[in-house]
N, CA and C of each residue as an Amber inpcrd file, in Angstrom:
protein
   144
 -28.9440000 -17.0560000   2.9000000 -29.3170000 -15.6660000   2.7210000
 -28.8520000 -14.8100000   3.8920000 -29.0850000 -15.4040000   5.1350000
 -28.5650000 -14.4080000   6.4620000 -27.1730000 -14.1100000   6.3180000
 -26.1050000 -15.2970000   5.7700000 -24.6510000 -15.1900000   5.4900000
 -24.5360000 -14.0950000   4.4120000 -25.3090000 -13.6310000   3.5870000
 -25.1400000 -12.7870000   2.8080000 -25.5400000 -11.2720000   3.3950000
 -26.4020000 -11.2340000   4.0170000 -26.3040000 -10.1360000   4.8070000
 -25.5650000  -9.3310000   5.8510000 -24.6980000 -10.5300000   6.5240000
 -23.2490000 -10.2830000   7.1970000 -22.1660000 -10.0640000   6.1490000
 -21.9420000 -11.1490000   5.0970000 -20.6470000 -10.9720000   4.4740000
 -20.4950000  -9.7010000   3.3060000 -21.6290000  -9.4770000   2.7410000
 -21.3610000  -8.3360000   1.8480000 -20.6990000  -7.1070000   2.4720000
 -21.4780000  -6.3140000   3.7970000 -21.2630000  -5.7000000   4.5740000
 -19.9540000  -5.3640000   4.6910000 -19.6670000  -6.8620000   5.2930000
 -18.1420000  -6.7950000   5.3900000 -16.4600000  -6.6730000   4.4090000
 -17.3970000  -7.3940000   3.2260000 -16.5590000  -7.0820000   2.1990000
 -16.3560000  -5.5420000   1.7720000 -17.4850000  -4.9620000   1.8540000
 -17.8050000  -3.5640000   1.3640000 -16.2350000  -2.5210000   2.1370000
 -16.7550000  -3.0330000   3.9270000 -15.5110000  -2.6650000   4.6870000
 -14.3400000  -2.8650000   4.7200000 -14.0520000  -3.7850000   4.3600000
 -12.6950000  -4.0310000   4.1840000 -12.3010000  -3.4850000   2.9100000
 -13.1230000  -3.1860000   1.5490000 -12.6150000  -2.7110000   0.3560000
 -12.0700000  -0.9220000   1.0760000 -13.0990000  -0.7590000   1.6110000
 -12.8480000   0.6990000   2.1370000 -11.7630000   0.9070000   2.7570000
 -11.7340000   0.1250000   3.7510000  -9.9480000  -0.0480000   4.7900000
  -9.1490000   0.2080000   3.7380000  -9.2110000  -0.9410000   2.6740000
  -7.9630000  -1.2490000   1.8110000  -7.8670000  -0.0500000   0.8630000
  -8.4590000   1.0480000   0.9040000  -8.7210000   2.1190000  -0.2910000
  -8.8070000   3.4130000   0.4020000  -8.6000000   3.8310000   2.0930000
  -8.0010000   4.1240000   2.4300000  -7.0540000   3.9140000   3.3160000
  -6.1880000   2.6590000   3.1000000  -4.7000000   2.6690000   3.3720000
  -3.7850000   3.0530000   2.1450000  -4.2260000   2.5740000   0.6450000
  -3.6340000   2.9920000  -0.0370000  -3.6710000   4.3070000  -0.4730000
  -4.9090000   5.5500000  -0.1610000  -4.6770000   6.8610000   0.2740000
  -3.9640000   7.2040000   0.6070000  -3.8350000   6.7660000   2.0300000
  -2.8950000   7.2910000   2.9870000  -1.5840000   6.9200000   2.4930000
  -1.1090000   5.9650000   1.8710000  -0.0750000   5.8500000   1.4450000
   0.9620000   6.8900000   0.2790000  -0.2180000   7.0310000  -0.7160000
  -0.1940000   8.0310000  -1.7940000   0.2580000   8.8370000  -1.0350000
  -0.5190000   9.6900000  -0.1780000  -0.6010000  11.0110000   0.7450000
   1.1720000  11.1280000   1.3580000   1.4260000   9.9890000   2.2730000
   2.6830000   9.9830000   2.8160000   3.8300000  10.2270000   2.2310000
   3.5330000   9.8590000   0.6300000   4.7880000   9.8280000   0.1190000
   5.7020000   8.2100000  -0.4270000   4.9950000   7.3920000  -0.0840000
   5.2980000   6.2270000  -0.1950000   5.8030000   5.5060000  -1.3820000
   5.1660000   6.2240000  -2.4100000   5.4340000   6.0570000  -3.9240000
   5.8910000   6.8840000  -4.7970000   6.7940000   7.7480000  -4.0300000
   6.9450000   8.8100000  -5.0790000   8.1190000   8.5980000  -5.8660000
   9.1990000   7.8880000  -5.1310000  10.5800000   7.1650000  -6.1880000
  10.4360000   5.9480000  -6.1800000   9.9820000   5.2810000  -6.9110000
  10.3620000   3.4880000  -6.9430000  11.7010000   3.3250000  -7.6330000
  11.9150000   4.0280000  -8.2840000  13.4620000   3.4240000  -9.1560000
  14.4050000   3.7370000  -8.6690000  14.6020000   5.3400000  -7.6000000
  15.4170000   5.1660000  -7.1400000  16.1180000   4.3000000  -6.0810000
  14.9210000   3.7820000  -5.3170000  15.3920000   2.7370000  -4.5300000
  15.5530000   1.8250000  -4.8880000  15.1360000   0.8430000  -6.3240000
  15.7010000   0.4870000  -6.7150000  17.2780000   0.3620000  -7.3350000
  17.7530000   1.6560000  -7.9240000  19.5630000   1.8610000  -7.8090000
  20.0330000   1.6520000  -7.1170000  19.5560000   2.6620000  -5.4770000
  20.1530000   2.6580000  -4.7450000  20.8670000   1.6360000  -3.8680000
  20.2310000   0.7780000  -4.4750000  20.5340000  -0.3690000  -3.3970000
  22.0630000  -1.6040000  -4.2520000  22.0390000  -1.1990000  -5.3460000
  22.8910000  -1.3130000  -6.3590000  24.4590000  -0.6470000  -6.0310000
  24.4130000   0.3730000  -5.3700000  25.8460000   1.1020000  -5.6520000
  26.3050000   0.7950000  -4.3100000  27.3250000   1.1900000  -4.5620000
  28.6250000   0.4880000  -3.3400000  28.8180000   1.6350000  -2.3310000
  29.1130000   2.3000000  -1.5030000  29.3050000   2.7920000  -0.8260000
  30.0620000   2.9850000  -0.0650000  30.8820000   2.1920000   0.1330000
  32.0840000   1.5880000   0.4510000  33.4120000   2.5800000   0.5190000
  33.9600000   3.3960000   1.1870000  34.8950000   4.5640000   0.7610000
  36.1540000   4.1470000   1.4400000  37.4130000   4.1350000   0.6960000
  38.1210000   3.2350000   1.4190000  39.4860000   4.4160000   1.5050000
C-alpha cells in the first residue's frame, strides 16, 4: 500500500511531463509537414 502511494503520484507526473512535451511540440511546429520530409529526402539534388 505505501508503494502505491509513491508510485501513482509519480505516474500521474510523468503522464503530465509527457503531455506537455508533446504540447510543446505541437506549439514549435514540429508536426506541421510530415510528408514533406518524407519526399524530400527522396529527390536528388545533385546539379551537375
Amino acid at each position: 500500500m505505501n508503494g502505491l502511494l509513491f508510485l501513482i503520484p509519480v505516474a500521474i507526473g510523468l503522464g503530465l511531463i509527457g503531455l506537455g512535451a508533446f504540447f510543446w511540440a505541437m506549439r514549435s511546429g514540429q508536426f506541421d509537414d510530415p510528408e514533406g520530409s518524407a519526399a524530400r529526402i527522396l529527390m536528388d539534388d545533385d546539379e551537375d
